[in-house]
C-alpha positions in Angstrom: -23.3 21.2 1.5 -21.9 18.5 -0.9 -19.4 16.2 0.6 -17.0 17.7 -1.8 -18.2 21.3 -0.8 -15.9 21.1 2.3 -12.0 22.9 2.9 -9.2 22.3 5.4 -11.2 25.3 7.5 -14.6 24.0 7.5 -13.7 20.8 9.8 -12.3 21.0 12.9 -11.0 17.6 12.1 -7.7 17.5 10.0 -9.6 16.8 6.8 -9.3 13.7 4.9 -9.2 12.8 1.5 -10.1 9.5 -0.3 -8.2 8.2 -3.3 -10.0 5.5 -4.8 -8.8 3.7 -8.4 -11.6 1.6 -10.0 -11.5 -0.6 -13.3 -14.5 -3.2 -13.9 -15.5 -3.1 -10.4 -18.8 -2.9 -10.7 -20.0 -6.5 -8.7 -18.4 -5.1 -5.3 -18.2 -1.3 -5.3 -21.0 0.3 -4.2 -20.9 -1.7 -1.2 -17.6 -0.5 -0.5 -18.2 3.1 -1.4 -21.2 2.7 1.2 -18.5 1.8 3.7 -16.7 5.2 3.1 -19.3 7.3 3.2 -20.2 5.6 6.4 -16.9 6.4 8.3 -17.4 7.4 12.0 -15.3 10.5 10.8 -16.1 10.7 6.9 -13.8 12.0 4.3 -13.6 15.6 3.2 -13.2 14.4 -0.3 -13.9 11.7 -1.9 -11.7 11.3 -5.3 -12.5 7.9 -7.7 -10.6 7.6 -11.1 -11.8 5.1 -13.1 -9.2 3.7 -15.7 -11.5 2.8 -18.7 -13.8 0.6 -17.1 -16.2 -1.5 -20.3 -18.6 -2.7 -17.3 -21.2 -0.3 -15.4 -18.4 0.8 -13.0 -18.7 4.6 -14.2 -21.9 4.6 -14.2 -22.5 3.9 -10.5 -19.8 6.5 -9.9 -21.6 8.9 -11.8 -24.8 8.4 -10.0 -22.9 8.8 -6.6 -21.4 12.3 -8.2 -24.8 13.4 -8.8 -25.8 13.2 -5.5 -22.4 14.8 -4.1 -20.9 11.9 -2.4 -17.6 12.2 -4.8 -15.8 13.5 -7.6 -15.1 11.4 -10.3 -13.1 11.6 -13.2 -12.5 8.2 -15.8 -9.2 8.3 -18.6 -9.5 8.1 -22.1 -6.9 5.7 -22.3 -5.8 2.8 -19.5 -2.9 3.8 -17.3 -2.5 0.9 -14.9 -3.3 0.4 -11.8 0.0 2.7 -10.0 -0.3 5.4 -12.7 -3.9 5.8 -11.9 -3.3 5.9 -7.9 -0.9 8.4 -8.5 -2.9 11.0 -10.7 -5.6 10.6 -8.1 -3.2 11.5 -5.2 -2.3 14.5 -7.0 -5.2 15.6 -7.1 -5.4 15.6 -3.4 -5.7 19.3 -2.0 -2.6 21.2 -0.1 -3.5 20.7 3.8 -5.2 17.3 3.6 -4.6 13.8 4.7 -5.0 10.6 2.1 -6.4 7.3 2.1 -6.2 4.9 -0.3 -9.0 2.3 -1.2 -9.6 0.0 -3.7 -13.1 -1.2 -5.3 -13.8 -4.3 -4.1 -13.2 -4.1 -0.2 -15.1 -3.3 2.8 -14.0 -0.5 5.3 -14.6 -1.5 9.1 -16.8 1.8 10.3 -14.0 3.5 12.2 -10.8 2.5 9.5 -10.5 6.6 9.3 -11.0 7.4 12.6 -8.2 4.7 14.0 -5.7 6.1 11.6 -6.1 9.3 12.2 -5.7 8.9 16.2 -2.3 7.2 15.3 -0.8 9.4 12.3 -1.2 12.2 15.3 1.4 10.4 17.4 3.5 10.3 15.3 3.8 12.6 12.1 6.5 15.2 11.1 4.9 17.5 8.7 8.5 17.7 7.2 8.3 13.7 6.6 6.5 11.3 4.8 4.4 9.4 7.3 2.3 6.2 6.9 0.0 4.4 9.2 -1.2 1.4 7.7 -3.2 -1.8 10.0 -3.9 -5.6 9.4 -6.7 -7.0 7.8 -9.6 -9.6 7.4 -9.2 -11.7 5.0 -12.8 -12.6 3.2 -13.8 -14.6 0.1 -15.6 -13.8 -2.7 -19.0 -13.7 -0.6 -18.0 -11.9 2.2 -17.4 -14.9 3.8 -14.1 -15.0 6.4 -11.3 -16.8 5.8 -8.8 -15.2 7.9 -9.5 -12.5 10.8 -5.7 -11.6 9.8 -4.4 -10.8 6.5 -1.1 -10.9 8.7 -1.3 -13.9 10.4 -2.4 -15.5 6.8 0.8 -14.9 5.1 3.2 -15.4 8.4 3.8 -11.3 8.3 2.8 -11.4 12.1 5.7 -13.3 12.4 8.9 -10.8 12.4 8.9 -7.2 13.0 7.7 -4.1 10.5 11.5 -2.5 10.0 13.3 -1.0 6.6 15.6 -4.4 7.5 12.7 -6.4 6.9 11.0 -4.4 3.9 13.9 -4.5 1.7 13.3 -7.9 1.1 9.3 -8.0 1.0 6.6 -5.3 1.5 4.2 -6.1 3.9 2.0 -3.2 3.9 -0.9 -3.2 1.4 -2.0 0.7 0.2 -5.7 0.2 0.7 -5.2 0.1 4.5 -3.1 3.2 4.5 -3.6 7.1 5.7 -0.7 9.0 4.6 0.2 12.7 5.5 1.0 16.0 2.8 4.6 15.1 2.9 3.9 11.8 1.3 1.8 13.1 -1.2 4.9 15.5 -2.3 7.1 12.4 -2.6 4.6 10.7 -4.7 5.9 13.1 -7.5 9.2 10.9 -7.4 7.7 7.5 -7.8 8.7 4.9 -10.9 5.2 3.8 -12.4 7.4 1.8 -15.4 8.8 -1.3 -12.8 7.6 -4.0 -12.2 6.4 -3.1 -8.4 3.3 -1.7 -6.7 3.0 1.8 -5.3 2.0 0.5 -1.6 6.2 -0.8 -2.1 7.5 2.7 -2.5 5.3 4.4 -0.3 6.5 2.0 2.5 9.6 3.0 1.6 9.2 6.2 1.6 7.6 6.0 5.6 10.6 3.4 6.7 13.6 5.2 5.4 12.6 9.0 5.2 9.6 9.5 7.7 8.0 7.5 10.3 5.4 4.7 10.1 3.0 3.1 12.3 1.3 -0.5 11.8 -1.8 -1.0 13.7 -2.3 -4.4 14.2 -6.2 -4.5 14.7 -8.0 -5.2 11.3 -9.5 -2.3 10.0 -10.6 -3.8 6.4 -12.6 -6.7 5.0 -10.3 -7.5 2.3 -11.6 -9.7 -0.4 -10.1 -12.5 -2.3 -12.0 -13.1 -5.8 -10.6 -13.9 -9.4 -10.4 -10.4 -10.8 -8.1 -8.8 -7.5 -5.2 -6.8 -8.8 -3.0 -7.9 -5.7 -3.9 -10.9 -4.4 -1.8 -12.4 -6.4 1.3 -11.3 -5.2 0.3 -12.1 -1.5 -0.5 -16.4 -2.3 0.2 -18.1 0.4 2.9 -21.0 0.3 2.9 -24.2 1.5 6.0 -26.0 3.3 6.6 -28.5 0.5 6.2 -25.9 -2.0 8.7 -23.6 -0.4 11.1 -26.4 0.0 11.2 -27.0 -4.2 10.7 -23.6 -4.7 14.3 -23.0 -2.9 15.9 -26.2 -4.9 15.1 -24.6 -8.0 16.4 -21.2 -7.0 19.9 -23.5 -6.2 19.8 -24.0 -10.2 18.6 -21.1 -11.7 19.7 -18.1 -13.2 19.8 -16.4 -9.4 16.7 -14.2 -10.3 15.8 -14.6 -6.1 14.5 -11.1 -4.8 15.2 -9.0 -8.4 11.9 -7.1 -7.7 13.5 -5.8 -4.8 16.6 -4.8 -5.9 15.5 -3.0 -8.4 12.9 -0.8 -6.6 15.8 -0.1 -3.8 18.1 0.6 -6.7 15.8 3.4 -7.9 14.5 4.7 -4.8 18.6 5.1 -3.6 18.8 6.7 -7.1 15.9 8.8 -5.9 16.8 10.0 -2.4 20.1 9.3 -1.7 20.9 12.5 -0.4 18.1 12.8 1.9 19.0 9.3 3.6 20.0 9.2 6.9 24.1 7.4 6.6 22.7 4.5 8.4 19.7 4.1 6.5 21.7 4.5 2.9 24.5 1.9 4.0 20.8 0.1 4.9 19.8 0.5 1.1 23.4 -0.2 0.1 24.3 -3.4 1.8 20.8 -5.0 1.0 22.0 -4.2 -3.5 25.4 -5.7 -2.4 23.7 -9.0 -2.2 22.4 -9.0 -6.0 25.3 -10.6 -7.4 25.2 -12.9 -4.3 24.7 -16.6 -4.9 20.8 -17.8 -3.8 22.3 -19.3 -0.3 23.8 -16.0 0.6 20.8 -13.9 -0.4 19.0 -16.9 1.4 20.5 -16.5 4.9 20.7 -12.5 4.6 16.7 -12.8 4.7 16.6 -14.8 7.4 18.8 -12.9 9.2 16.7 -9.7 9.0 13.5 -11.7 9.7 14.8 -13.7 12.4 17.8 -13.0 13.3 19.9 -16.1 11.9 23.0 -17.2 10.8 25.2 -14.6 8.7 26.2 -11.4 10.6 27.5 -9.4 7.7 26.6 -10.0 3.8 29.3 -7.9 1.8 
């Protein structure tokens, strides 16, 4: 029986699908597919769309299709890297759990296994739940860098709660397992702004479900010229962040727009299935937009650390 052969009823093990997007991946990605396949408890289904690729990338996935370690599928024309996510995790069957992995990573042997013990303790079927973990941070090589993605860019530093996430995601999709109800919600997600998936679905867990971070590193995560995310995650030195701020003072008060715009759209989304203290949450955070840079300033630190302002009207 193929890996792909296998239904909800076969395992006694909730079954667990992988979504995988690839796109001229081919230096890194059979190693991590190896690490996949290698799981301590190994996916039900293994799902790759490929978005075009011009390198070899297809072709490996091919020859891993052939030999009925996953299903692969690649688009006639490029979707981008959230669209492409999302078609995969439609594809996901009704009754299974989804994981999320990108191309160029390596999965610590029991990543699934982890997840899985903790999405137990705490899913509502009726809820989109999330449990995501920390990483290592690696170079090009394999080489470390950082034993904690976390600790890396200072997100060890304040606690995972929808205070904090309104003003910066800190969970990265390729450490994720996400339950059914996730997957529904999915439907609902803006693939036209200017914000990841792994942002929305974090949302998604924080303000309509329950999530869990798991702060052992469960991923090798690499850092190389052609990573879709690492750019966003840079870190920032002290003197950098001090003239970053003066210019912010000057400009045209474009500090956190991202965020207000995805919290914008997902209120648009859900506000009647918010909780009323997570939509006055959603609210209070957008009644900072118009805010002057000092105000939106202290507001952060106040959610991070517990500073200065106590109310930002």
């Amino acid at each position: 029986m193929s890996l792909n052969d296998h239904s909800p009823k076969d395992n006694y093990i909730s079954p667990i699908a992988v979504v995988m997007a690839t796109y001229n991946g081919v230096q890194f990605l059979e190693e991590q597919i190896e690490s996949i396949l290698a799981q301590t408890i190994p996916p039900s289904l293994f799902i790759v769309f490929d978005d075009g690729s011009t390198d070899q990338t297809y072709f490996i996935l091919q020859k891993y299709q052939a030999a009925g370690k996953l299903t692969c599928y690649q688009n006639e024309t490029r979707l981008g890297l959230v669209a492409n996510f999302k078609q995969g995790i439609h594809q996901v069957p009704a009754g299974y759990y989804f994981a999320l992995s990108d191309q160029d990573d390596i999965w610590h042997v029991d990543k699934l296994e982890k997840c899985m013990a903790c999405m137990r303790n705490i899913e509502n079927p009726l809820t989109p739940c999330l449990v995501y973990s920390d990483l290592n941070f690696i170079d090009a090589n394999g080489k470390l860098i950082n034993v904690s993605f976390r600790n890396e860019l200072g997100h060890d530093k304040y606690r995972h709660t929808l205070d904090t996430l309104l003003f910066g995601n800190f969970v990265l999709g390729c450490t994720t397992l996400c339950n059914e109800s996730m997957k529904l919600h999915i439907k609902n997600m803006p693939i036209n702004a200017n914000f990841n998936h792994d942002a929305w679905m974090a949302l998604l867990a924080y303000a309509l479900g329950n999530a869990y971070s798991i702060k052992e590193s469960l991923i090798s995560y690499r850092q190389h010229e052609q990573n879709s995310t690492i750019s966003h995650f840079k870190k920032v030195g002290r003197w950098r962040r001090y003239l970053n701020h003066i210019k912010l003072l000057f400009s045209n008060n474009n500090y956190l727009m991202e965020r207000f715009i995805m919290v914008q759209l997902f209120l648009e989304n859900y506000q009647h299935e918010l909780s009323s203290k997570h939509q006055k949450k959603l609210t209070q955070f957008l009644a900072l937009e118009k805010k002057p840079y000092l105000l939106k300033k202290f507001a952060f630190e106040k959610a991070f650390f517990g500073k200065w302002f106590n109310r930002f009207k």
